[in-house]
C-alpha positions in Angstrom: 90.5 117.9 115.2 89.7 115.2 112.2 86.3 113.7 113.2 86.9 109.8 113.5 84.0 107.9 111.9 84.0 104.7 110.1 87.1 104.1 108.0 88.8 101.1 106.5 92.2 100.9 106.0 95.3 98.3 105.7 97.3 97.6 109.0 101.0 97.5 110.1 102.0 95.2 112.5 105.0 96.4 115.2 104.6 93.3 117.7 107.1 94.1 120.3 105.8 94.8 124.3 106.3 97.8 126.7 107.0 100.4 124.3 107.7 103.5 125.3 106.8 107.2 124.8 110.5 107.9 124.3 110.6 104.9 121.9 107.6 106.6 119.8 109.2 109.7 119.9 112.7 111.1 121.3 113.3 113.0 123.8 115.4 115.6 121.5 111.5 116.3 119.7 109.5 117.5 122.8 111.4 121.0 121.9 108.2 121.3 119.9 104.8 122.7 120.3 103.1 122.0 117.7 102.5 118.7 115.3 104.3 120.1 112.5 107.0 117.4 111.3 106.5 115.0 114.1 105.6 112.6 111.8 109.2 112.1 110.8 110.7 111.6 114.3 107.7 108.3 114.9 110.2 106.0 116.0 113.5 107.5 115.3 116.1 105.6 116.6 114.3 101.8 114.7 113.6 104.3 111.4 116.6 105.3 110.7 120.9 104.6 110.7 123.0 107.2 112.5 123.7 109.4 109.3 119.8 109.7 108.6 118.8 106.9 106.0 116.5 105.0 107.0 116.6 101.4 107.7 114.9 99.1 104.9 114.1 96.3 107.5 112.4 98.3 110.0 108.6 97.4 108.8 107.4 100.9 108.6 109.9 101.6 106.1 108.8 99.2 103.5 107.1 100.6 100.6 104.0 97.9 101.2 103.3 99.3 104.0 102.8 103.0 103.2 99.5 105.1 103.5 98.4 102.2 106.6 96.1 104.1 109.2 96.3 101.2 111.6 99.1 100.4 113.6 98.8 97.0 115.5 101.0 97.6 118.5 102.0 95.0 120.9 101.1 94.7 125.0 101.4 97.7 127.2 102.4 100.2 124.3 103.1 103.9 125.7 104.4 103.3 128.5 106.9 105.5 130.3 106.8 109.4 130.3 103.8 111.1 129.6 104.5 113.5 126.7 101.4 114.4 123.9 104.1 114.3 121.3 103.7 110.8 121.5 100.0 110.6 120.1 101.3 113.5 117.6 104.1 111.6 115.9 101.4 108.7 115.3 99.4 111.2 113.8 102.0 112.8 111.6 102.4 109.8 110.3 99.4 108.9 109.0 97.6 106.8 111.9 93.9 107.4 112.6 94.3 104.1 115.2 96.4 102.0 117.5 95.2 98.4 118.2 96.8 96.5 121.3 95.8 94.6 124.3 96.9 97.1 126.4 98.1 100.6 126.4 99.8 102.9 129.5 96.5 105.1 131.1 98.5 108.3 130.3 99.5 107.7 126.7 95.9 106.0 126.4 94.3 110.2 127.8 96.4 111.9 125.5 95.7 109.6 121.9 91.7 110.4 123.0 92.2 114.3 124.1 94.2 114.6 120.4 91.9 112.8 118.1 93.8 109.2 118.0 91.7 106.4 118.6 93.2 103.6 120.9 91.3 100.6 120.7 92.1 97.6 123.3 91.2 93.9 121.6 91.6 90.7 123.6 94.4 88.6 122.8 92.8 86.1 119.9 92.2 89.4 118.2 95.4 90.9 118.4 97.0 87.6 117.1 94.5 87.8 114.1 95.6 90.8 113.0 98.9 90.3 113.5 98.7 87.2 111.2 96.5 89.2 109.0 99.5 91.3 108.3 102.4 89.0 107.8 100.1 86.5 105.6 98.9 89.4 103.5 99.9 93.3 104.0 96.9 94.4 101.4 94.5 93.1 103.8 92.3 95.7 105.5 90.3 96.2 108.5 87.5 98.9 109.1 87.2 100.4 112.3 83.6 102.0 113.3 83.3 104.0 116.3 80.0 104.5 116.5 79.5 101.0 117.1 82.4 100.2 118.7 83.9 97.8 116.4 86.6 96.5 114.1 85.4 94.5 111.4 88.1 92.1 110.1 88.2 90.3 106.8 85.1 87.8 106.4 82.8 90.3 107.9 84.2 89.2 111.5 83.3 92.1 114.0 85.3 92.8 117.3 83.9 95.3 119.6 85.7 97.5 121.8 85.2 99.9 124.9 85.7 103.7 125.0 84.7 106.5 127.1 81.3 107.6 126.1 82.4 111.1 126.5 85.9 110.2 124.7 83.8 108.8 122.0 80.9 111.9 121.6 84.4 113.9 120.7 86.1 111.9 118.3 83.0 111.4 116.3 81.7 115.3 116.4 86.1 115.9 116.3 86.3 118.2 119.0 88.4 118.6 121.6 87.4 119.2 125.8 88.0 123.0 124.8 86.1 122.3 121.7 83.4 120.3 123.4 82.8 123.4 126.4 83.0 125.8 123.7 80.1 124.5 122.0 77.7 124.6 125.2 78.2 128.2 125.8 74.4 128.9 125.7 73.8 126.1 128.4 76.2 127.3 130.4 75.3 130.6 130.1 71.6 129.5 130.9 72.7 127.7 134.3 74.4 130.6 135.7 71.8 132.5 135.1 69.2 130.0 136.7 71.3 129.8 139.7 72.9 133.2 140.7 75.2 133.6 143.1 74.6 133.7 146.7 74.7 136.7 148.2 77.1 136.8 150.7 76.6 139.1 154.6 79.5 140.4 156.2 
C-alpha cells in the first residue's frame, strides 16, 4: 500500500447524494479479485453510452479534469452494498482522496483498510470546494494527514477526524496484515512473557 502523506492536487466535483457502491462500480466487476483495470469500470453506467464511448458531459470525462486526486463527493456517498471494489475503482482511477460530509460506515472501513483516504468536512467546506471547482478547475487543494487537514486556496486550513490507528497505517502505508506483520518481535516477546497455563485433568 502507497503511503498517504501530504499531497496537493486539483479536485473534481460529482455533487449528487446517496451514491452507491453499485453506482461506483457495477455489480458485473466484483467478478474480480484484484485492482487490475478497475479503474475503467469507476462509474460505468454515468461514464459511458451503451456501445462503450464515453459520455463528454459526465465531468470525469472532461479532459480539464484529468490526473485530479481529489474527488469531492456529495452527502452520504457509498452507500448500499459493501463491496472493496468500490475503494479500488477510486483508486484505479487516480484518487488518493474522497471529500464529503458524509460517507456509509462500511464503504468509509474499506477506503481506510485499502489505502484511500476519506475525509468528512462540514458543510461550508464542502460548498467551498465545490465552488472552487466550477469557478476554476486548476485550482488545488493539499491534503496533510499528519495534521489532519486540507488546506484550501488562500492558506485556509480545514481539519478533519480519522482513526488514530487508520491514520498510523496510511502514513507508514501498511495494511492490518501489514501493520501485525511488522510487530512480530513484540508479539513474539508477550507470548513468551506470559506462557500458557498449564492445564490439570
Amino acid at each position: 500500500m502507497e503511503p498517504i502523506k501530504s499531497f496537493t492536487s486539483r479536485v473534481v466535483a460529482l455533487p449528487l447524494e446517496n451514491v452507491d457502491t453499485d453506482q461506483i462500480i457495477p455489480a458485473k466487476y466484483l467478478k474480480v479479485t484484484d485492482k487490475s483495470g478497475l479503474g475503467e469500470g469507476l462509474f460505468y453506467s454515468w461514464r459511458y453510452n451503451a456501445d462503450g464511448s464515453p459520455k463528454p458531459d459526465f465531468v470525469l470525462n472532461r479532459p480539464d479534469v484529468q490526473g485530479a486526486q481529489i474527488l469531492i463527493a456529495g452527502n452520504n456517498f457509498g452507500c448500499g452494498s459493501s463491496r472493496e471494489h468500490a475503494p479500488w475503482a477510486l483508486q484505479g482511477y487516480g484518487f488518493k482522496a474522497v471529500i464529503s460530509t458524509y460517507f456509509a460506515d462500511i464503504f468509509k472501513g474499506n477506503a481506510l483498510k485499502n489505502g484511500l483516504l476519506p475525509i468528512v468536512v462540514d458543510q461550508e467546506t464542502y460548498y467551498q470546494l465545490v465552488s472552487l471547482f466550477e469557478e476554476d478547475p486548476q485550482a488545488a487543494v493539499t491534503v496533510d494527514l499528519a495534521s489532519q487537514t486540507v488546506i484550501l486556496p488562500g492558506d485556509q486550513k480545514v481539519s478533519f477526524p480519522i482513526d488514530s490507528f487508520a491514520k498510523h497505517c496510511l502514513l507508514n502505508g501498511v495494511d492490518q496484515l501489514g501493520f501485525l506483520q511488522a510487530e512480530e518481535d513484540a508479539i513474539a516477546a508477550y507470548e513468551a512473557s506470559h506462557p500458557a497455563p498449564v492445564q490439570t485433568v
